[in-house]
C-alpha positions in Angstrom: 0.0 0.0 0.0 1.5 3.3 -1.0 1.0 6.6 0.6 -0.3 9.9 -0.6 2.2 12.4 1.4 -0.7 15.5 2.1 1.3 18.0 4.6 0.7 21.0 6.3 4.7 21.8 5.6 5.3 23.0 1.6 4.3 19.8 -0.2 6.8 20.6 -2.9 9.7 20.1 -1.1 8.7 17.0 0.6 7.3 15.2 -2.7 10.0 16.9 -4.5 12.9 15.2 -1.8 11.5 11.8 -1.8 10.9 11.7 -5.3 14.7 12.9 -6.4 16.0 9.9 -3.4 13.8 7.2 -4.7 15.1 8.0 -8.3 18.7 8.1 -7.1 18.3 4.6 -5.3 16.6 3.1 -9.0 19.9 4.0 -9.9 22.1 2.7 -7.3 23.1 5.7 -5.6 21.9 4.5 -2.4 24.1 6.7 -0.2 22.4 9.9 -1.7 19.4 8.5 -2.0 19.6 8.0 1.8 20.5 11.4 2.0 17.4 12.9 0.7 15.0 10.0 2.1 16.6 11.8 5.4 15.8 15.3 4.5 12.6 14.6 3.3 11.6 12.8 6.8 13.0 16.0 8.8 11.0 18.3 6.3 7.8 16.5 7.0 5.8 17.2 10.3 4.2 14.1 9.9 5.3 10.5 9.1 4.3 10.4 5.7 7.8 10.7 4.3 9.1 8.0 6.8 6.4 5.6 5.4 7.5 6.5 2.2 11.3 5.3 3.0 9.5 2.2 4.7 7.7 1.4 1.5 10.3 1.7 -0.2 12.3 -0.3 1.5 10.0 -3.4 1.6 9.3 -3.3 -2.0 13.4 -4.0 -2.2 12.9 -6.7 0.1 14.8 -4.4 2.7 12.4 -6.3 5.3 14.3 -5.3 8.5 15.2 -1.8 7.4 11.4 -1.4 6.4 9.8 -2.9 9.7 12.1 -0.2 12.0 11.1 3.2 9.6 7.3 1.7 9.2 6.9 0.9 13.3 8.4 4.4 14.0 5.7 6.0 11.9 3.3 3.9 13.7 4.3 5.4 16.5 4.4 8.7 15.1 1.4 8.5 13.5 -0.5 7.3 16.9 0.9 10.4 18.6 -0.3 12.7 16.4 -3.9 10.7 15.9 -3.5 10.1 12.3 -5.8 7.2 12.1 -5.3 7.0 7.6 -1.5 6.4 8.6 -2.1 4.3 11.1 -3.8 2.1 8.6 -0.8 2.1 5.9 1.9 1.4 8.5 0.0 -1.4 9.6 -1.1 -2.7 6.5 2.4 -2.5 5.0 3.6 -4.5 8.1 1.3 -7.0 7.7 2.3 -7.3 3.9 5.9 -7.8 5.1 5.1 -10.1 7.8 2.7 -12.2 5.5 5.9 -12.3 3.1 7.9 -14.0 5.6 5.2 -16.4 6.8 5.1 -14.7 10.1 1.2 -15.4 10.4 0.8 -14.4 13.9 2.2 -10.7 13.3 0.9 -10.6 9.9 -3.0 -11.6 11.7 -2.0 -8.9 14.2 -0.9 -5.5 12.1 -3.5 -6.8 9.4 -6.2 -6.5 12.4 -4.7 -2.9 13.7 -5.0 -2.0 10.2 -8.6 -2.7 9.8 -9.7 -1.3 12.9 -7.2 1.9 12.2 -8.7 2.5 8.9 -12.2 1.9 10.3 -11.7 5.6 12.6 -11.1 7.6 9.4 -13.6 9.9 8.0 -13.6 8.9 4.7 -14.4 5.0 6.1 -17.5 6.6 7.4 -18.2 9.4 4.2 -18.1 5.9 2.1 -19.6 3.7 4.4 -21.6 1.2 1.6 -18.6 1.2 -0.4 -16.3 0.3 2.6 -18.7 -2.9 3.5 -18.7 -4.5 0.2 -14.7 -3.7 0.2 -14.3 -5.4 3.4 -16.4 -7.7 3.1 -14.3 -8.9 -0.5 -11.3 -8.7 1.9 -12.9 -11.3 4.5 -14.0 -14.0 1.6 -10.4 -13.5 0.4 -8.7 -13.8 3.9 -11.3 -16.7 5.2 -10.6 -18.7 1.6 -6.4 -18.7 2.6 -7.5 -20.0 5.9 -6.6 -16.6 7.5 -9.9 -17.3 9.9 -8.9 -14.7 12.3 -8.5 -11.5 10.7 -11.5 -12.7 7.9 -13.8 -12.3 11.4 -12.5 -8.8 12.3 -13.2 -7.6 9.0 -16.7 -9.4 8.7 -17.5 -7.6 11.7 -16.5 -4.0 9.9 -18.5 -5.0 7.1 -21.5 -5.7 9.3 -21.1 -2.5 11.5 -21.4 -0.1 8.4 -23.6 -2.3 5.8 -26.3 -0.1 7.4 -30.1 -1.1 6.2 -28.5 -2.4 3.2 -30.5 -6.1 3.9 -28.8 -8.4 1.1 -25.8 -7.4 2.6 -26.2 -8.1 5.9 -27.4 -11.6 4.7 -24.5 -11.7 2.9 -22.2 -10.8 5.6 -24.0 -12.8 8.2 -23.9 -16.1 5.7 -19.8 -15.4 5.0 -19.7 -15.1 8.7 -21.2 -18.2 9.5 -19.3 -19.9 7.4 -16.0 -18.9 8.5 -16.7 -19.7 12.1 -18.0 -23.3 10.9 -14.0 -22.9 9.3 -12.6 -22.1 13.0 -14.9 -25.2 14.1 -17.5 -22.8 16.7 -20.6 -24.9 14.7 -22.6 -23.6 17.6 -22.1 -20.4 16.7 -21.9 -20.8 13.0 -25.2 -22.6 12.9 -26.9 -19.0 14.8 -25.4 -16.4 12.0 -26.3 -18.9 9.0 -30.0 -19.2 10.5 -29.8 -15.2 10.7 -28.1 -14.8 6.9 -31.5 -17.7 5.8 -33.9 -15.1 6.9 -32.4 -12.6 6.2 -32.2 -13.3 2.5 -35.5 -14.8 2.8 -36.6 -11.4 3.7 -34.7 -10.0 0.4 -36.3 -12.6 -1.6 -33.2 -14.2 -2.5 -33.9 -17.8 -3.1 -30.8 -18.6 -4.3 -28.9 -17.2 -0.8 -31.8 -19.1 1.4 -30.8 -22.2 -0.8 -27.1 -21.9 0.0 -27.5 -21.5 3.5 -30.1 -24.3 3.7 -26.9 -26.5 2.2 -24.4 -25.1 4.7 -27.2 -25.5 7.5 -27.8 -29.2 6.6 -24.0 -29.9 6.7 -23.2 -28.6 9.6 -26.1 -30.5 11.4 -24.8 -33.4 9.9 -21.4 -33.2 10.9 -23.4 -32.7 15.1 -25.2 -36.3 13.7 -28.7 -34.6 13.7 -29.7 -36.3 10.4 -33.3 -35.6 9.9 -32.7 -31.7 10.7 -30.0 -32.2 7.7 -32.1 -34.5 5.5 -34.8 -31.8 5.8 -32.5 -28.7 5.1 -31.0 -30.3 2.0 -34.5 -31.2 0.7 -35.6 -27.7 1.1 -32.4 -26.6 -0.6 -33.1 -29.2 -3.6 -36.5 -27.8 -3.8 -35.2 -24.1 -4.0 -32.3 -25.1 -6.9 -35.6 -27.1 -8.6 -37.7 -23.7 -8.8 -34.3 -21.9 -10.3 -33.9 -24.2 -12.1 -30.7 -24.9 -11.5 -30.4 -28.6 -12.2 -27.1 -29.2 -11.1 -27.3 -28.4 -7.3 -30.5 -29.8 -7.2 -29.1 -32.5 -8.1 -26.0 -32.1 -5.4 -28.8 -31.2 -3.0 -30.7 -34.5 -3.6 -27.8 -36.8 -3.0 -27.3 -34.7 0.2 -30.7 -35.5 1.7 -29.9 -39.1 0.8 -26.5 -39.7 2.2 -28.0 -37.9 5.5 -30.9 -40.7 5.9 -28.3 -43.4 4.8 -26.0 -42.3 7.6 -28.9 -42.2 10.2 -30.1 -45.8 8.9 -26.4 -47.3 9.6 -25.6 -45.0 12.8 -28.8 -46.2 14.4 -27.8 -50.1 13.6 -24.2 -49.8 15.6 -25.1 -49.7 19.1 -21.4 -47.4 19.2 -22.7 -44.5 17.5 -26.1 -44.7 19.3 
């Protein structure tokens, strides 16, 4: 993530120095280029110019040099409440940390990144926008098995989707089925009951029929069989009436393996 460097100090001379060092370095002048990186960072009251040096840095796979300018203007940046840099720091942190399979600071910066850039003002000016963003973002971190920071962004998504109804059902379903992910069924099973009426309410057939098929497998995997035969039936019957032949079809053999299961669990005394 790059940074736009917009200072109370000239913004000439700031652009203008870290412009002129990051051309030098492209060349291999990496002493002078320092030089100016340096001169810009004094010029600027803020730490935009020090993330600039940091990005710079970890874009040359400079990871160590990188982390110590980018945590500094963390630091800065939390002093002088600059949520937006916050949120670039972080991220970029999280990038680098990611890059080195470092999952539990990558999950953690990634986390202070989302929440930073969920206190700026243009996060609330562009509030729709921002849910269907992070809610992209979650599908993407929850698909990569990154379960953790996929939840905190769910939950940013949810807290600005406003009366915006098929999102919220989507969000909720998402939700549900990332925590099914981090195995909390109990839990997954409330939000995908939530995301079924909530697109039921939308008069999205297609979203109640999906959550019907997560529903029924989670139920399955708890061994309640005829709550599962009956979601996947209702799910089959949905696909029929969209006419969408093929998960119908998937939906059918569903309901079937679930009795078929029942029928053999309730003949072995072991599983009984």
């Amino acid at each position: 993530m790059s940074v736009d460097i917009s200072l109370t100090h000239p913004p000439s001379l700031v652009r203008m120095l870290v412009e002129r060092a990051e051309s030098l370095a492209t060349r291999g002048r990496w002493s002078d280029a320092r030089a100016l990186f340096s001169a810009a960072i004094t010029a600027d009251p803020s730490p935009a110019a020090r993330i600039s040096f940091g990005v710079f840095l970890a874009e040359r796979n400079m990871d160590d040099e990188a982390i110590l300018q980018l945590e500094q203007a963390w630091e800065e940046a939390k002093l002088r409440n600059r949520a937006d840099l916050r949120a670039i720091c972080c991220q970029n942190l999280s990038n680098i940390y990611r890059r080195r399979e470092n999952t539990t600071l990558a999950t953690q910066f990634q986390q202070l990144a989302t929440a930073a850039e969920m206190e700026t003002e243009q996060f609330h000016t562009e509030a729709s926008l921002s849910s269907g963003m992070l809610t992209c973002s979650a599908n993407r971190f929850s698909d990569d098995s990154e379960l953790e920071p996929a939840m905190s962004l769910f939950a940013g998504a949810a807290r600005t989707c406003g009366n915006d109804l098929p999102a919220r059902a989507t969000i909720e379903a998402n939700t549900g089925v990332t925590l099914a992910r981090m195995h909390r069924t109990g839990l997954a099973l409330q939000r995908l009951v939530k995301a079924h009426r909530l697109h039921r309410d939308a008069g999205d057939l297609a979203g109640c029929a999906h959550d019907l098929l997560n529903i029924g497998h989670l139920l399955q995997a708890r061994s309640r069989h005829v709550e599962a035969h009956r979601c996947f039936r209702l799910a089959a019957e949905l696909f029929t009436r969209l006419e969408s032949t093929v998960q119908a079809d998937a939906s059918t053999q569903f309901a079937l393996e679930a009795l078929r299961v029942k029928s053999i669990e309730s003949c072995n005394p072991a599983w009984n």
